[in-house]
C-alpha positions as CSV (number, residue, x, y, z in Angstrom):
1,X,0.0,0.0,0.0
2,X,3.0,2.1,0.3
3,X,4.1,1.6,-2.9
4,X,1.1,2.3,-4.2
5,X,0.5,5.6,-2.9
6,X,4.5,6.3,-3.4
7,X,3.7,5.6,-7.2
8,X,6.1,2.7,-7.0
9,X,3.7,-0.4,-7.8
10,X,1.5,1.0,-10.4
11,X,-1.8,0.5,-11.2
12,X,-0.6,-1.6,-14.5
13,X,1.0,-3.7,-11.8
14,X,-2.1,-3.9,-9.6
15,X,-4.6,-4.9,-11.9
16,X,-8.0,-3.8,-10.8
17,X,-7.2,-4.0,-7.0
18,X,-7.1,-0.4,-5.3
19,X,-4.3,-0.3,-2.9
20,X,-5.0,2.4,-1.1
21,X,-4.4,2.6,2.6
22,X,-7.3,0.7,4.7
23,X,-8.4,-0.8,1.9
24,X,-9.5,-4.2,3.7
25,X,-11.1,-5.9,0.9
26,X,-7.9,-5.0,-1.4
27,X,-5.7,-7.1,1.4
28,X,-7.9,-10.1,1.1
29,X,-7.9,-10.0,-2.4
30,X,-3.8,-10.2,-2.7
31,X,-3.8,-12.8,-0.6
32,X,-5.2,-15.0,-2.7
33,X,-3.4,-13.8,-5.7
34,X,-0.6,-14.6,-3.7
35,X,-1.7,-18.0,-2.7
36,X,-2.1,-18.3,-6.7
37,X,0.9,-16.3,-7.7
38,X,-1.8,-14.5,-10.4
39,X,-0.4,-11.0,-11.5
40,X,0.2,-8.6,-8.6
41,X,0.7,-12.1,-6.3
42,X,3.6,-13.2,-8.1
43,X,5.5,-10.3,-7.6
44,X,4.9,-10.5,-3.4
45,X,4.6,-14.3,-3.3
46,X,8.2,-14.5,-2.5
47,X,8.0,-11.5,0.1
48,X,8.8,-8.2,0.2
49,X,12.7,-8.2,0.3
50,X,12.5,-10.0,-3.5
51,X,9.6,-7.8,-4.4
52,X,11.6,-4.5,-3.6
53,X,14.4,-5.8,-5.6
54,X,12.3,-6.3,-8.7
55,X,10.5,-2.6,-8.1
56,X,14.2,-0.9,-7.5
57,X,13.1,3.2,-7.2
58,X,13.7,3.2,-3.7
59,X,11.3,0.3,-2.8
60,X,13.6,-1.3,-0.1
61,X,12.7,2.0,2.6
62,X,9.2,0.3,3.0
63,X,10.3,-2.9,3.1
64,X,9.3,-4.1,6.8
65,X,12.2,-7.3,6.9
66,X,15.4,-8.6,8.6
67,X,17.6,-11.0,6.6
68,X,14.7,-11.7,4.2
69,X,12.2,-12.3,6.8
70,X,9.3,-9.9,7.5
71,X,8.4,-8.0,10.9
72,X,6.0,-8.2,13.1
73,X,3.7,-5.0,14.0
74,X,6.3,-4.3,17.4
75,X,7.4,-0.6,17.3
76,X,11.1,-0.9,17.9
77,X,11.5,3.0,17.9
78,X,9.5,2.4,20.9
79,X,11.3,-0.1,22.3
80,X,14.9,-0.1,21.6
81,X,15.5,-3.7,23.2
82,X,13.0,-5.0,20.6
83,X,15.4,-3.6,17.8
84,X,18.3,-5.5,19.0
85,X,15.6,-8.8,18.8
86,X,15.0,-8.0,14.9
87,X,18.5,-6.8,14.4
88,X,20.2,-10.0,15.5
89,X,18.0,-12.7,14.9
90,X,19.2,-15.6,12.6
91,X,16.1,-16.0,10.7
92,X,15.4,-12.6,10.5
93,X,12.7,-10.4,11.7
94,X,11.8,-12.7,14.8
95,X,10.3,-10.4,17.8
96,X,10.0,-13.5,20.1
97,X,13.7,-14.4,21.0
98,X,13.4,-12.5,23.0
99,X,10.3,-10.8,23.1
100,X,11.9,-7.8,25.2
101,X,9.4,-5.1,24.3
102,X,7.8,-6.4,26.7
103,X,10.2,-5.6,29.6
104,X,10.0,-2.4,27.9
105,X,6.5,-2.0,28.1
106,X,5.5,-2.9,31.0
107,X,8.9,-2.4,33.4
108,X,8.7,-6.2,34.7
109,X,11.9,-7.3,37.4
110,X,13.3,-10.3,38.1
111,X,16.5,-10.9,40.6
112,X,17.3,-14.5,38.5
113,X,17.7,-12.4,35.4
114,X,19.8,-9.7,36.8
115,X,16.7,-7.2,35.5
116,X,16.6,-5.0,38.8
117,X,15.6,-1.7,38.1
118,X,13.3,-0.1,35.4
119,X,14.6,-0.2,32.1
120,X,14.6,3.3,29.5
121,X,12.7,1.8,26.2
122,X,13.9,5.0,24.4
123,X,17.6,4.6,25.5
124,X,19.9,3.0,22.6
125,X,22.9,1.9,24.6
126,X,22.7,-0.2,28.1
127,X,21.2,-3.1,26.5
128,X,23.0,-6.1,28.5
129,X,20.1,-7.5,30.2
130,X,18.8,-8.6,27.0
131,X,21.6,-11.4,27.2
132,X,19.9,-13.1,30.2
133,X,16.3,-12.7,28.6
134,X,17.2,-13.8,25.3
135,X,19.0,-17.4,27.0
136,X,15.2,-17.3,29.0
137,X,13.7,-17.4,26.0
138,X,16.0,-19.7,24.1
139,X,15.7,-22.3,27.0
140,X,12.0,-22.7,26.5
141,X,12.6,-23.8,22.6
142,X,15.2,-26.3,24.0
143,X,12.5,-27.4,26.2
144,X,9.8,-27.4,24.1
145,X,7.9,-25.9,26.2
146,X,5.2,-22.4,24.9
147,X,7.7,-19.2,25.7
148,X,4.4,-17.2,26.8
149,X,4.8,-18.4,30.2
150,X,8.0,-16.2,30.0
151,X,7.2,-13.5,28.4
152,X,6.0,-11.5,30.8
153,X,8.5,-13.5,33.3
154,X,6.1,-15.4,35.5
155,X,8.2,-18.8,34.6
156,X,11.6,-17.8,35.5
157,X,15.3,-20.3,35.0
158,X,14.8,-22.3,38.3
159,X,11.1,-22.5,37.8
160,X,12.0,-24.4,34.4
161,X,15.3,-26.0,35.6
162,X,13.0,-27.4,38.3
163,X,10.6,-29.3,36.1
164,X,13.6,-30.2,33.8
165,X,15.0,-31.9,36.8
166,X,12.1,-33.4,37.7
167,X,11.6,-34.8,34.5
168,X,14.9,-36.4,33.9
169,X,16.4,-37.5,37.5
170,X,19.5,-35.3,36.5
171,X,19.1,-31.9,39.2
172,X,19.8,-29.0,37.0
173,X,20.0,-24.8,37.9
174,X,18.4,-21.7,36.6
175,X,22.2,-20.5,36.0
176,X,23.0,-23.9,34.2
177,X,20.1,-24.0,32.2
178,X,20.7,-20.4,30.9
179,X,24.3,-21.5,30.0
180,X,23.2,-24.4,28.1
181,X,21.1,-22.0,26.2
182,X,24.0,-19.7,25.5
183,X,26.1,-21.9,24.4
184,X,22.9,-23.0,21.4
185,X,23.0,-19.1,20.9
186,X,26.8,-18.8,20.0
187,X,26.7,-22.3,17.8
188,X,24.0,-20.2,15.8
189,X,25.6,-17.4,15.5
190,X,28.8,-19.3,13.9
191,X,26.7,-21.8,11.9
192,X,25.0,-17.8,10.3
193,X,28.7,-16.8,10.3
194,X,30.0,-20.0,8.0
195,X,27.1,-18.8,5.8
196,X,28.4,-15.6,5.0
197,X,26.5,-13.5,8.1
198,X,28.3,-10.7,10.2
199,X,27.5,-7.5,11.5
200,X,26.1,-6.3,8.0
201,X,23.9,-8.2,8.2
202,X,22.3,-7.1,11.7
203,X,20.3,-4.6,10.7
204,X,16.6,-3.0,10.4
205,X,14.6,-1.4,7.8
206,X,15.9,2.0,6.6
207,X,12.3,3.4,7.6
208,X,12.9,2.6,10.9
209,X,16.5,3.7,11.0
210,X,16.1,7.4,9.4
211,X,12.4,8.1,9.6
212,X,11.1,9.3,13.2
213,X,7.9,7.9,14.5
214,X,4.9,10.5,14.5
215,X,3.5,9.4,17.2
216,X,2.8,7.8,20.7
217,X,6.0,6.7,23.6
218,X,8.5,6.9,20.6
219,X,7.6,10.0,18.5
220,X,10.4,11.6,17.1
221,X,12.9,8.6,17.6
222,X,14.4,6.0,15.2
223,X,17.0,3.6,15.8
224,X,20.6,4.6,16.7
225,X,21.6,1.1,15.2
226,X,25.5,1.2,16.0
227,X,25.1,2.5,19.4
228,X,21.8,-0.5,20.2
229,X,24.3,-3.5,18.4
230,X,27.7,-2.1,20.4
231,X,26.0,-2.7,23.7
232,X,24.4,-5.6,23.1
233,X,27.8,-7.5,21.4
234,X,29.9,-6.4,24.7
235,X,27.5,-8.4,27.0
236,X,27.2,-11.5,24.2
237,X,31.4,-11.3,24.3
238,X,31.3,-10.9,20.3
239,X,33.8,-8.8,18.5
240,X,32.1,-5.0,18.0
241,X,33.6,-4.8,14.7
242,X,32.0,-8.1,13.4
243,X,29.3,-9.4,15.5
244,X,31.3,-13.1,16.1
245,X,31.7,-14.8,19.4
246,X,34.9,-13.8,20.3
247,X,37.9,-17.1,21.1
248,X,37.9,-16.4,24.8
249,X,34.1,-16.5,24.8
250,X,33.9,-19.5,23.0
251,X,36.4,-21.1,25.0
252,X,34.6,-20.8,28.5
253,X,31.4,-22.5,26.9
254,X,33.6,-25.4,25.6
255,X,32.7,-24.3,21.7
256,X,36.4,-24.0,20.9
257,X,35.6,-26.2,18.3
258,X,33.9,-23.4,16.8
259,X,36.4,-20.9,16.6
């Protein structure tokens, strides 16, 4: 839709659907030229990150994706935490691992995480507590377990380390389960890097990165993306100037192998 009003997918390219914004019956038709990859559906069936390429004329600003993958509605000019959570993930635009608008938004605490005090959702830097929260969050996919019962941090580490033990006969900690999960964070990291992934590659959409929200708890902030991805990489023990797990880190997690 912002194409269309932009003047960058015409209305050759749209056929007889009128994208204009709040259209609701345009949306449902798309879809299912999408499903069918008919006319204006080919062009998006393979996302917008492909589709901006084919447009060209400045189409990749209103692109909404990470690494190919689109975003979710979150407002990371909002929540600067959440923007490290896009930024970083290796699938791309994921707002779940971790979900840390929400420690944003609502100012939880928690002693096992190290999360003491009130966070500032607008501040760029100061971002190491999203370590801790992002191994929470990572534990409950190793566990299989739904991460909404740690989203808002009413299942903390011991609370899961507890039934893990109980489980399995094999007595486990909070701490120990969160290092298990760091260690599966660094191994992705280094598979992403064999792939060709760095710190390029950590990155949001330009809209988001030059364009100030109008309105609500973020208006008039973007992203301050070097200064969000520098904090963050000091508490992960990664290398500032390319986003890698640094030897020594490696080393005390027993992924030397990695290196």
């Amino acid at each position: 839709m912002v194409w269309y009003e932009n003047g960058i997918l015409t209305s050759e390219q749209t056929g007889e659907i009128d994208l204009s914004w709040g259209n609701g019956e345009a949306v449902l038709e798309t879809v299912e030229k999408i499903a069918a990859r008919d006319g204006l559906g080919n062009l998006l069936a393979d996302g917008v990150k492909r589709a901006a390429e084919t447009l060209g004329n400045d189409a990749d600003h209103a692109a909404m994706h990470v690494k190919g993958l689109e975003i979710s509605s979150c407002g990371v000019r909002a929540s600067k935490s959440e923007a490290i959570s896009f930024a970083v993930s290796p699938r791309g635009g994921d707002h779940l691992r971790p979900y840390a608008s929400t420690i944003d938004a609502f100012g939880y605490h928690d002693k096992e995480l190290g999360i003491t005090e009130k966070v500032d959702y607008l501040e760029d830097g100061n971002k190491s507590w999203v370590k801790p929260l992002q191994e929470l969050s990572m534990a409950t996919n190793m566990l299989g377990v739904c991460l909404f019962g740690s989203i808002t941090l009413g299942v903390k580490p011991e609370s899961w380390a507890g039934l893990l033990s109980a489980v399995t006969g094999k007595t486990i900690s909070g701490p120990e389960l969160l290092k298990a999960a760091e260690r599966v964070l660094k191994m992705e990291r280094r598979i992403n890097a064999k792939l060709g992934f760095d710190r390029k590659n950590d990155t949001l959409p330009k809209r988001l990165l030059t364009e100030p929200a109008s309105d609500s708890r973020g208006k008039g902030q973007i992203v301050d993306l070097d200064t969000v991805l520098d904090s963050y990489y000091q508490s992960m023990g990664w290398e500032i100037s390319t986003g890698l797990p640094k030897n020594e880190t490696l080393e005390k997690l027993c992924l030397s192998w990695l290196s």
